[in-house]
C-alpha positions, 0 to 999 in steps of 0.5 A: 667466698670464705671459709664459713661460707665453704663449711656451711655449704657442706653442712647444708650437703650432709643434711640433704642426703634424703633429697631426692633433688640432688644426689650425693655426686652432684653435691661433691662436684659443686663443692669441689668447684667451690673449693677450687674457686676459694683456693685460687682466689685466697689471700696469700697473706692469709691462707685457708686453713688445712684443719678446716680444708680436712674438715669440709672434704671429711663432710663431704666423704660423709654424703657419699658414703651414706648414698652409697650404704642407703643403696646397699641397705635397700637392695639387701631389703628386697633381697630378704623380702624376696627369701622370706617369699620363698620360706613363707611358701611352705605356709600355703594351706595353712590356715590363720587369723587375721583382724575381721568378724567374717565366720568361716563355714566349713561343712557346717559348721562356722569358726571364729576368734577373738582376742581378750584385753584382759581376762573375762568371766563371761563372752557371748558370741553372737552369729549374725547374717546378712541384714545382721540379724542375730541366728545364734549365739556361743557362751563362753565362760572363764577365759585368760586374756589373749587369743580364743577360738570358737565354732558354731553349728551353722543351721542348713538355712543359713550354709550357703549364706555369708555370716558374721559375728560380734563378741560382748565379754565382761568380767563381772559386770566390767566389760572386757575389750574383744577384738574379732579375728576370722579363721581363713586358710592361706592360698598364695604367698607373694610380694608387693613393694617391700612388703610380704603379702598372704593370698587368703582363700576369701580372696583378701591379700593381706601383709604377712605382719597383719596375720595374729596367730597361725593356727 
């Protein structure tokens, strides 16, 4: 075996670190067998080069090194998912939006959001029932770009029944991007995998990243 077959060996175990296959431990062992092998069976007329021998052993070193940093970068990963649990604990009863056109009733009376691409002269929110049957309507006018919020007086018919709602806003007659955003108050913080979730009081479980605005 020669010495380009021994660096090309290395080469191709810096390049694997990621592999799930075969560990960084294991990659160093073959390469020191290799290495052995190569140092006993060299020409002594033409002995390894020691610049190349450093070289292949720094490589080496290299996988190792990252293995072991990959470790600890995920441990110190679950350890910050596991603090911000505990912060994030303090968010409980607070209410958020999230993406969704769920309207939340509350007492009578129904609330809601949206968020405008750019800024809109007119938006109509329109209430729908189940069959998704218009009921009612909210008009609202001169509104910036970004977040907005709205209620609506649920009529005592529809108190008990699950609603929704679309947003049409324009500006002038150019119709103006409206993405729908329900209202839900947070019940339980918890946590799955890597990933901080919000228990909402809808029963939905969504990441912490999902939530636009605490309101």
């Amino acid at each position: 075996m020669t010495i380009a077959a021994l660096n090309n060996n290395a080469k191709t175990a810096a390049n694997s670190v990621n592999d799930s296959s075969t560990s960084a431990a294991e990659q160093s062992d073959r390469f020191m067998k290799l290495l052995v092998a190569q140092m006993q069976n060299q020409d002594p007329l033409n002995p390894m080069d020691n610049a190349q021998v450093t070289t292949q052993m720094a490589q080496i070193s290299t996988v190792s090194g990252l293995e072991k940093l990959n470790g600890t970068v995920s441990g110190l990963n679950g350890q910050f998912v596991q603090l911000q649990a505990m912060q994030s604990a303090a968010l409980i009863g607070h209410d958020v939006a999230v993406e969704g056109n769920t309207l939340r009733v509350q007492d009578g009376t129904g609330d809601g959001g949206f968020e405008l691409s750019s800024a809109a002269t007119d938006a109509k929110v329109e209430i729908q029932n189940s069959a998704g049957a218009t009921i009612g309507t909210v008009e609202l006018k001169d509104l910036d770009a970004g977040r907005h919020d709205f209620s609506y007086a649920v009529p005592d018919a529809y108190k008990n029944s699950t609603l929704s709602f679309k947003v049409t806003a324009t500006s002038g007659k150019t119709p103006v991007e409206a993405m729908t955003l329900a209202h839900q108050r947070i019940k339980a913080v918890s946590t799955f995998g890597d990933t901080l979730a919000l228990e909402l009081s809808n029963g939905d479980r969504v990441a912490y990243d999902a939530v636009w605005a605490f309101l």
